[in-house]
SEZA-377918 format. One record per residue (C-alpha): residue number from 1; x, y, z; residue in one letter. Coordinates in Angstrom, 2 decimals. Each point is the difference from the previous one (the first is absolute). Last residue first. Layout:
SEZA-377918
[NUM [X Y Z] "A"];
...
END
This chain:
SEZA-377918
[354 [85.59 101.79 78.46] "X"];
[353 [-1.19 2.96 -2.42] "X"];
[352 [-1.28 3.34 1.73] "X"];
[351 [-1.61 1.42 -2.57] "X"];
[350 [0.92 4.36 -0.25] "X"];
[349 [-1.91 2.72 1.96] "X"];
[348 [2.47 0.32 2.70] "X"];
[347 [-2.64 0.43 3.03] "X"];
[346 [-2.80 -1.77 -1.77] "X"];
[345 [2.55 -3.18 -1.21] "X"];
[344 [1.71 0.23 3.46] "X"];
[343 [-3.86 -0.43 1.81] "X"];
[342 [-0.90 -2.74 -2.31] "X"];
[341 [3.38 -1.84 0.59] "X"];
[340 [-0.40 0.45 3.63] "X"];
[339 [-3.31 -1.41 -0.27] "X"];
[338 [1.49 -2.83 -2.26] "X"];
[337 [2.63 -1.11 2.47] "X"];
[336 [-2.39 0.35 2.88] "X"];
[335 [-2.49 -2.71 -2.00] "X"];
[334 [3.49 -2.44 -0.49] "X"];
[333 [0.97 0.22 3.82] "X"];
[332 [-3.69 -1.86 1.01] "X"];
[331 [1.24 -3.43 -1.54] "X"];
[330 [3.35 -0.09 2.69] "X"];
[329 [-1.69 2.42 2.40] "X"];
[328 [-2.22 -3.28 0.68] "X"];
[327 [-3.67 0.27 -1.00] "X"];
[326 [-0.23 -3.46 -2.13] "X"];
[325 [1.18 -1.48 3.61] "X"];
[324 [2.89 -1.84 0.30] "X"];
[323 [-0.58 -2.22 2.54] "X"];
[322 [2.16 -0.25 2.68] "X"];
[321 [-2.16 -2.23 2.41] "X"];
[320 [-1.25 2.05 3.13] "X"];
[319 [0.80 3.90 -1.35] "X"];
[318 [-1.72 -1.31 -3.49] "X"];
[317 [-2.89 -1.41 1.88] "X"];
[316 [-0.58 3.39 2.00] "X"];
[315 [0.53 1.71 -3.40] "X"];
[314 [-2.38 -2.18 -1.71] "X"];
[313 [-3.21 0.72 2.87] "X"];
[312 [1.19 3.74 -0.14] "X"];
[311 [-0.73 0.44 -3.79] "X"];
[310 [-2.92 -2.62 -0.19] "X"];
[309 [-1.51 2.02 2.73] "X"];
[308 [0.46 3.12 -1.90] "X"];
[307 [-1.65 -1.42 -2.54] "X"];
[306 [-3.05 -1.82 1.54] "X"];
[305 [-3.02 2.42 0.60] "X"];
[304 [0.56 2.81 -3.08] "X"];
[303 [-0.30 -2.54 -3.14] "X"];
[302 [-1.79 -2.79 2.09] "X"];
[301 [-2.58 2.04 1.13] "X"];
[300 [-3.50 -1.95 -1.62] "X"];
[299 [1.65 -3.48 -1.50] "X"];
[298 [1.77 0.87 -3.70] "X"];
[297 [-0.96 1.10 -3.13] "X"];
[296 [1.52 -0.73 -3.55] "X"];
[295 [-1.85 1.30 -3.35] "X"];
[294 [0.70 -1.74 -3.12] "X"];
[293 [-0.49 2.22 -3.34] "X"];
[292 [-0.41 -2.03 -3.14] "X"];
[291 [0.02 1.33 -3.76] "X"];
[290 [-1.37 -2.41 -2.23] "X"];
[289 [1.79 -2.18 -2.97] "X"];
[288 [0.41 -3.35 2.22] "X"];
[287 [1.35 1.99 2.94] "X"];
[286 [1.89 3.37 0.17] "X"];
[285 [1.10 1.56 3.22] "X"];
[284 [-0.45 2.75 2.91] "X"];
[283 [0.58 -1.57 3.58] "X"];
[282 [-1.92 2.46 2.30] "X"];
[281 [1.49 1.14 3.59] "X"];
[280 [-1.85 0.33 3.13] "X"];
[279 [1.08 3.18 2.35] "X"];
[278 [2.59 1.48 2.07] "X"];
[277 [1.59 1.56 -2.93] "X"];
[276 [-1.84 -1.44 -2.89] "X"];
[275 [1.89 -2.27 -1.80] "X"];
[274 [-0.92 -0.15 -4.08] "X"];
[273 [1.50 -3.44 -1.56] "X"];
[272 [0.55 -0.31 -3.43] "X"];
[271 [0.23 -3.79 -2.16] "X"];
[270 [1.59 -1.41 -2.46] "X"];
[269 [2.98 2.59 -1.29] "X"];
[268 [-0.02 1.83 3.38] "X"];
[267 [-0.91 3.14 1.70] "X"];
[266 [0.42 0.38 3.22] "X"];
[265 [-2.51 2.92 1.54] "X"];
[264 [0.59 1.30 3.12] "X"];
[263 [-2.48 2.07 1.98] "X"];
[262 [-0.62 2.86 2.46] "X"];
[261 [-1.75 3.19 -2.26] "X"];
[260 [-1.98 2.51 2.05] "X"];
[259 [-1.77 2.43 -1.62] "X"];
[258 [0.06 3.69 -0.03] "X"];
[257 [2.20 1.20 -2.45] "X"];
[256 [2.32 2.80 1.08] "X"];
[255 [2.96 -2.04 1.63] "X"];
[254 [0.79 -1.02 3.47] "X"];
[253 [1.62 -2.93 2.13] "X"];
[252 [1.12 -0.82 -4.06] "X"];
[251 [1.29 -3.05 -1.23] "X"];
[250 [0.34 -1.16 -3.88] "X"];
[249 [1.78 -2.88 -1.24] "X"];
[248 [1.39 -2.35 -2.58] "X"];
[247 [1.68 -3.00 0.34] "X"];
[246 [1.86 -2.21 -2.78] "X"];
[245 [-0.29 -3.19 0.32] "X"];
[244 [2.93 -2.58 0.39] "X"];
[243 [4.15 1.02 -0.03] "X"];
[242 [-1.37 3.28 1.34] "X"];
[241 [-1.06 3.18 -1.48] "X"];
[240 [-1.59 2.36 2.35] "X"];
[239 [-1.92 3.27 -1.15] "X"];
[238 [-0.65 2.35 2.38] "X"];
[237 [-3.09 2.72 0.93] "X"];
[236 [0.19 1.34 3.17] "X"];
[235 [-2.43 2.68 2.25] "X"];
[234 [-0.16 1.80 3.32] "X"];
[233 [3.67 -0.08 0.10] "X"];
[232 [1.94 1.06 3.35] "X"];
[231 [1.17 3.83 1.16] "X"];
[230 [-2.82 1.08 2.22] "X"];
[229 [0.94 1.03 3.25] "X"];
[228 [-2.01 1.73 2.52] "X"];
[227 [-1.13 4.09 0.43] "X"];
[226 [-3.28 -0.94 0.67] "X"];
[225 [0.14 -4.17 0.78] "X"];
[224 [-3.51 -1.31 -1.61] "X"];
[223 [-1.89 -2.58 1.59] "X"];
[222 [1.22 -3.28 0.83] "X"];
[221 [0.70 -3.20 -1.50] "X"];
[220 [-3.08 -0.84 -1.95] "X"];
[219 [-0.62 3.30 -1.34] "X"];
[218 [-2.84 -0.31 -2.61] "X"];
[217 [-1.94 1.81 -2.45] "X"];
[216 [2.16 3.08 0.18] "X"];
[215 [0.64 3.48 -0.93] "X"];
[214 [3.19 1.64 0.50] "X"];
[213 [0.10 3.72 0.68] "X"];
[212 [1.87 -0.35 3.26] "X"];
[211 [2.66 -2.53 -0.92] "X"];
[210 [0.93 1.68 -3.61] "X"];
[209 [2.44 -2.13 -1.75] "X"];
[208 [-2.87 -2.55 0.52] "X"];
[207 [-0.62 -0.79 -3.82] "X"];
[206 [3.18 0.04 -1.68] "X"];
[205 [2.98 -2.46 1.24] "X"];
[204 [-0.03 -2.04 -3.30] "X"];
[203 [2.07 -3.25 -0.82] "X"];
[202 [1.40 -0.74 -3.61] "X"];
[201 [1.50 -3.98 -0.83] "X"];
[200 [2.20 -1.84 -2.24] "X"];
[199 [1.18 -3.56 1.45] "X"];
[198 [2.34 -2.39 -1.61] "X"];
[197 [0.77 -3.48 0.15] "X"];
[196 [-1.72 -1.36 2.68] "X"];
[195 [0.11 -4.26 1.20] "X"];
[194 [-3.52 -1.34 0.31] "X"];
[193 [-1.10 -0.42 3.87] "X"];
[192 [-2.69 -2.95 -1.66] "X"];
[191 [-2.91 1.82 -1.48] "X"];
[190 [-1.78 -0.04 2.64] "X"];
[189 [2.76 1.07 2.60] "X"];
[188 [1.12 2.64 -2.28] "X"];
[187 [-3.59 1.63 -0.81] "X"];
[186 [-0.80 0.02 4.12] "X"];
[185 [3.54 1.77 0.23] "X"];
[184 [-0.67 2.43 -1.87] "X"];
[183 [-3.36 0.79 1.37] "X"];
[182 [0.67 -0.38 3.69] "X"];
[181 [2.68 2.11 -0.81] "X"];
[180 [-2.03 2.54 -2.30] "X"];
[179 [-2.09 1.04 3.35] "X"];
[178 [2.36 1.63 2.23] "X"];
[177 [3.21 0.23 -1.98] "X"];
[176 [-1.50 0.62 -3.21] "X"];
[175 [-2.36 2.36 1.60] "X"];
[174 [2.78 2.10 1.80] "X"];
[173 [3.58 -0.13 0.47] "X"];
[172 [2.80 -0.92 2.92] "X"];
[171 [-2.90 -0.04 2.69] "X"];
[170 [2.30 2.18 2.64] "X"];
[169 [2.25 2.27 -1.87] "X"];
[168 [-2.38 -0.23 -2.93] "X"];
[167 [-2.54 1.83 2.32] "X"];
[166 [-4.11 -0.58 -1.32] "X"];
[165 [-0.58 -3.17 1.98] "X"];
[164 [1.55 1.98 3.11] "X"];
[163 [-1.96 3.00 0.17] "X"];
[162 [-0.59 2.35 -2.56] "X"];
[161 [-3.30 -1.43 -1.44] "X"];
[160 [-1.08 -3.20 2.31] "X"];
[159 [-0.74 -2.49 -2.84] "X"];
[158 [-0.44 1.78 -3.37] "X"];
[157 [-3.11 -0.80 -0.79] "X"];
[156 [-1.37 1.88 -3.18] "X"];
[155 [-1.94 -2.41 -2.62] "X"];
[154 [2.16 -3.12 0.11] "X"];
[153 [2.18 -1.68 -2.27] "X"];
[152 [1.27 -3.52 0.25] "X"];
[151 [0.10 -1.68 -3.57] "X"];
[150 [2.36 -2.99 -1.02] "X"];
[149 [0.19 -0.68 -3.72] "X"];
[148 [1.82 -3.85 -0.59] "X"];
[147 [1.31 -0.99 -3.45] "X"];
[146 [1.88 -3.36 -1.10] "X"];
[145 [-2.26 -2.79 1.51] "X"];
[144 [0.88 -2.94 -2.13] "X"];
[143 [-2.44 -2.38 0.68] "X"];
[142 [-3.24 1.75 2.16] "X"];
[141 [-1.20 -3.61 1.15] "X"];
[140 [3.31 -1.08 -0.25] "X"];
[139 [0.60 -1.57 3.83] "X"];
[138 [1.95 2.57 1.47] "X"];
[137 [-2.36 2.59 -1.05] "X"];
[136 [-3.23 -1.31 1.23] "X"];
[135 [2.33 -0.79 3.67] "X"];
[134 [1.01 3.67 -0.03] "X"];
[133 [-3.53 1.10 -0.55] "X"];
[132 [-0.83 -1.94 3.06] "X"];
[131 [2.66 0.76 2.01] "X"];
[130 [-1.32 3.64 -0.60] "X"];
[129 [-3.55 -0.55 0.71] "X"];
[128 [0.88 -1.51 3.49] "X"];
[127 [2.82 2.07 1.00] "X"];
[126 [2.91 -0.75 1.97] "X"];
[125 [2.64 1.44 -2.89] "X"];
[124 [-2.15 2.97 0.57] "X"];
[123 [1.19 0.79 2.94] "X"];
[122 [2.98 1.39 -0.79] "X"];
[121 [1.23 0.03 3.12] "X"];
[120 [3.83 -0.19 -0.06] "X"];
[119 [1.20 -3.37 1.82] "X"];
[118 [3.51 -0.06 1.27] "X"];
[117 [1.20 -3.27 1.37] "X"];
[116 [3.21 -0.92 1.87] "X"];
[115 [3.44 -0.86 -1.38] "X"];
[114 [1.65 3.17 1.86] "X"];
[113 [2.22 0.45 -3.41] "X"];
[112 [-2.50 -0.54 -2.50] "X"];
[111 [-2.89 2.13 1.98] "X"];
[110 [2.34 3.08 0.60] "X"];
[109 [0.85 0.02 -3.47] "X"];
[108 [-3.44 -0.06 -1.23] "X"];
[107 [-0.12 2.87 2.41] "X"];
[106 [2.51 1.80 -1.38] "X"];
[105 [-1.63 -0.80 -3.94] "X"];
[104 [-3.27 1.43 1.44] "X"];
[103 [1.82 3.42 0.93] "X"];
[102 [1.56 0.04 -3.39] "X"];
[101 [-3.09 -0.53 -1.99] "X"];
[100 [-1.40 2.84 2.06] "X"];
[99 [-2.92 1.16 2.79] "X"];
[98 [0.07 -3.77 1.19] "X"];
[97 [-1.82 -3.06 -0.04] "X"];
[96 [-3.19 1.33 -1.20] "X"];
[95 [-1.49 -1.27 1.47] "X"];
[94 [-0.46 -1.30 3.73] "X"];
[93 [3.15 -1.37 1.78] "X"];
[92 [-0.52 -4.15 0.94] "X"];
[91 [2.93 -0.48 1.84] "X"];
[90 [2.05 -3.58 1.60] "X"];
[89 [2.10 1.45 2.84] "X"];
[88 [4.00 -0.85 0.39] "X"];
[87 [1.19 3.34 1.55] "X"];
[86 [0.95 0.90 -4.08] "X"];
[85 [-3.27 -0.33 -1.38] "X"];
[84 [-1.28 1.99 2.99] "X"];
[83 [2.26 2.79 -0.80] "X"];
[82 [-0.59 -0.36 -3.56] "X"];
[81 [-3.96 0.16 0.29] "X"];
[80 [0.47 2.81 1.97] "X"];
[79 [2.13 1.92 -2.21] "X"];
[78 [-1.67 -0.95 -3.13] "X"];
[77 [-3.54 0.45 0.97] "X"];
[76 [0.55 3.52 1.73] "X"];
[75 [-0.09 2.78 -2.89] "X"];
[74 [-3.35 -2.25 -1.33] "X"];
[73 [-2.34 0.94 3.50] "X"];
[72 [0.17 -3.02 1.92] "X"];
[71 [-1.78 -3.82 -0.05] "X"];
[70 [2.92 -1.77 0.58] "X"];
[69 [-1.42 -3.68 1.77] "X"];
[68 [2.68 -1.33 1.76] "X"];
[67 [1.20 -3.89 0.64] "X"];
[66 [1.53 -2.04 3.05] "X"];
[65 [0.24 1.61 2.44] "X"];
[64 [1.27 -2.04 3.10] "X"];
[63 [4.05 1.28 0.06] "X"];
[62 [-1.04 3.65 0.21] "X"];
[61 [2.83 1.81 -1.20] "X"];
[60 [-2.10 2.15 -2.33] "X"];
[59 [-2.69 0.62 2.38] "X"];
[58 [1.44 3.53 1.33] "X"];
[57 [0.57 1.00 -3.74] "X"];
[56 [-3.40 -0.20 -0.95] "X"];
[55 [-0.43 3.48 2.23] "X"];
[54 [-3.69 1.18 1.76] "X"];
[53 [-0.90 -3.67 0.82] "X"];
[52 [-3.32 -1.11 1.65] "X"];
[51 [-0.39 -3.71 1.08] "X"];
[50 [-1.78 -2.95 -1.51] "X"];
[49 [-3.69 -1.12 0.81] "X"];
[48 [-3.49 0.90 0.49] "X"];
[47 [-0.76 1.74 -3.36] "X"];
[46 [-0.96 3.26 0.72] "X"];
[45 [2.04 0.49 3.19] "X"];
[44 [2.87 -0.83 -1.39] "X"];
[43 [-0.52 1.86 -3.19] "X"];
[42 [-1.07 3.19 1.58] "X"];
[41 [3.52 -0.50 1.34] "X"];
[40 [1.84 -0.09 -3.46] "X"];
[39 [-2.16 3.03 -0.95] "X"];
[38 [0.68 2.00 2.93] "X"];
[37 [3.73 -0.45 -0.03] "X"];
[36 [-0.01 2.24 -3.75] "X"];
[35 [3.41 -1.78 -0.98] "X"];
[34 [-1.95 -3.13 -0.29] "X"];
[33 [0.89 -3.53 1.06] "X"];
[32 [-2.97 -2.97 1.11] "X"];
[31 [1.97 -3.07 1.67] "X"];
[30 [-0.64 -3.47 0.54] "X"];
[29 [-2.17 -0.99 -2.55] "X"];
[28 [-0.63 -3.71 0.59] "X"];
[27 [0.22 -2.27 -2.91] "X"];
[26 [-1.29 -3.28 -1.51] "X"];
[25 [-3.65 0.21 1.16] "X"];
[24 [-0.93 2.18 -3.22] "X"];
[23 [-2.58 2.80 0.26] "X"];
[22 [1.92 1.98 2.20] "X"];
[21 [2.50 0.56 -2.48] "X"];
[20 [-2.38 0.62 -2.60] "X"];
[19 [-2.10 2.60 2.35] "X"];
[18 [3.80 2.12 0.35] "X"];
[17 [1.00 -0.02 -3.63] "X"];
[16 [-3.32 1.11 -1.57] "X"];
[15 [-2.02 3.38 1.52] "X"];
[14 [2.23 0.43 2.99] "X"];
[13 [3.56 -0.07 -1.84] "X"];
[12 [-1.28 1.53 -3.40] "X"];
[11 [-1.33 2.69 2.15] "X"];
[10 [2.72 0.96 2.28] "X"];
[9 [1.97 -2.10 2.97] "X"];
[8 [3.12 0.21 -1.42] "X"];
[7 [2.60 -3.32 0.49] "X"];
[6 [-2.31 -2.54 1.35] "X"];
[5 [1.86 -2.93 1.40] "X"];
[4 [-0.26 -3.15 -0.12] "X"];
[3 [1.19 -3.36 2.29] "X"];
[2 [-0.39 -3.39 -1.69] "X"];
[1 [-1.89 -3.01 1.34] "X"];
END
């Protein structure tokens, strides 16, 4: 039975990490920490167990935890997950692993040296649809699969405009670091963590430059800040060569066009595969002189019911037996490599080559 704790009692804490702990008998959470003390005890009392923390530190030292959950704004995740790292705890800290390349290398560090695990959620990786596209392209039914286009624009939803999501300081970047790193890192893991060569990449900060006269279809993480920060990229294009495919992509929180475009498309010499964020995918291929599309589906909820579970039912196993998980820092590193690489490529405006 291992001992958890909660580190930031927010929205990606309530609405996935929490319910999968509970959900599997192998664990107790024993505390709930969040700088705002109301949270953490709203916690307690919402779920019936633990006990409210205002400071991680005070349950560094605690000789019967076993494992933390780092579920913290992105400014935090690589000096908690260090500290803990380093007091013997097994972590699971929610993407992206750190605002910086260098900041995820520290805690890669921190992992090596203190011999425990460190999980990044990438959730994807615990997919249904995505394993299964993996498993297609593992076994040749693509062949050589030597281009992949990843799309994740969005109308206009910046998430929380000038608050925290929209700070560099705080998030370390924007879309691509929001949304392009489950995206990244969903096209690595498929395609087999490939090794990059060089990256060559543009990010935009354009469309909520002015808080107050911004118009919105959605604000998912709050409502406007007046007079907040907005200094992160509401839109990325990059192309990454690796020692594989080559990836292309486009991101935007906002752009002028309204439609929403989540999918990946790998394209290979026997077959194409279309993955729809979220969604069934369709095998695209050529059969006997006709065309052939092949459209997968799954059991009602799968997509959205079990991957989170997956996520926290592997780490728990991985904290028990060692496993190395296809999530570990280790794998993960590569995907804040490239960011970074996107993000020096826009700021310099040269290819980064590795």
């Amino acid at each position: 039975m291992l001992k958890i704790a909660i580190i930031g009692c927010g929205t990606i804490a309530n609405s996935a990490h929490i319910p999968a702990y509970l959900a599997n008998p192998d664990n107790e959470i024993a505390y709930f920490c969040d700088i705002i003390p109301e949270r953490a005890e709203e916690a307690v009392a919402k779920y019936g167990c633990g006990r409210a923390v205002a400071d991680y530190r005070d349950i560094l030292n605690d000789d019967s935890l076993d494992a933390v959950s780092v579920c913290t704004p992105n400014d935090v995740h690589a000096p908690i997950a260090i500290d803990f790292l380093q007091a013997g705890k097994h972590v699971l800290c929610e993407k992206p692993a750190a605002r910086t390349y260098d900041e995820a290398l520290a805690m890669q560090k921190a992992c090596h040296e203190s011999g425990k695990i460190l999980n990044i959620g990438v959730v994807n990786r615990f997919r249904e649809g995505v394993n299964r596209v993996k498993k297609l392209i593992d076994a040749g039914e693509l062949g050589e699969v030597y281009q992949v286009y990843a799309s994740f624009r969005s109308h206009r939803s910046i998430p929380g405009l000038g608050g925290a999501f929209t700070t560099k300081k705080i998030a370390g970047g924007g879309v691509l670091i929001d949304w392009g790193v489950h995206f990244l890192d969903l096209v690595m893991y498929c395609t087999g963590d490939p090794v990059p060569r060089s990256v060559s990449g543009q990010t935009h900060c354009k469309l909520g430059r002015d808080i107050s006269a911004y118009t919105y279809t959605d604000m998912w993480a709050g409502p406007p800040v007046p007079g907040g920060t907005y200094d992160v990229d509401d839109f990325v294009t990059a192309i990454i060569k690796t020692a594989g495919p080559t990836f292309t992509l486009n991101g935007a929180w906002a752009q002028n066009i309204g439609h929403e475009e989540m999918y990946i498309d790998f394209l290979g010499t026997k077959a194409g595969v279309r993955l729809n964020y979220f969604e069934p995918f369709t095998l695209f291929a050529a059969k006997d002189g006709a065309l052939t599309e092949t459209a997968f589906t799954y059991s009602a909820g799968t997509e959205m019911k079990d991957y989170f579970q997956n996520e926290i039912d592997a780490f728990l196993r991985s904290a028990q037996s060692g496993e190395k998980l296809p999530s570990h820092i280790d794998t993960v590193i590569i995907t804040a490599k490239i960011m970074q690489a996107i993000y020096d490529s826009s700021e310099t405006g040269r290819e980064v080559v590795f």
